[in-house]
N, C-alpha and C positions, 0 to 999 in steps of 0.2 A: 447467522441465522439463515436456516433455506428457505425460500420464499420459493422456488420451483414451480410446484405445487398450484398458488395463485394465481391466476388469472388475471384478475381484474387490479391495473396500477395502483390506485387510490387505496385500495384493501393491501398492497402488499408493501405500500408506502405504510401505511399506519401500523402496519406489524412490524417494520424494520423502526420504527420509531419508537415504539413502545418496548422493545428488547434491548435498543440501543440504552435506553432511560434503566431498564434492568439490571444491565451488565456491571460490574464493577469494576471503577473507574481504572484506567489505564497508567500504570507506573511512568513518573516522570522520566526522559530522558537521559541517561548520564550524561556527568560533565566534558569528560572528553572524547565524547561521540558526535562527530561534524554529522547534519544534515546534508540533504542532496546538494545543495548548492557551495558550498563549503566543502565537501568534497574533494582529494585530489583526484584532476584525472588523468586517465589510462591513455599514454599516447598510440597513437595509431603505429602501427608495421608499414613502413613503406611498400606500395604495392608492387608488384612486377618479380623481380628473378628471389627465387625463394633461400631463406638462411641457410638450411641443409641441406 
């Protein structure tokens, strides 16, 4: 939702609240999709003299 527009916190608090309550609901995750933390990570490049 764009709240932009608003100004004032509290008013654009209570409309991100109230859409959020609108919106339909968010499909579960799949099974074999790792969140962030579970994730593998990406090793780093050794820095200094370059592969190619």
């Amino acid at each position: 939702m764009n709240t932009k527009q608003v100004a004032d916190k509290d008013e654009r608090k209570k409309l991100k609240r109230t859409a959020r309550k609108k919106a339909a609901p968010k499909a579960k995750r799949a099974a074999g999709v790792a969140r962030g933390s579970q994730k593998r990570k990406v090793k780093k490049l050794a820095k200094g003299q370059r592969k190619r």
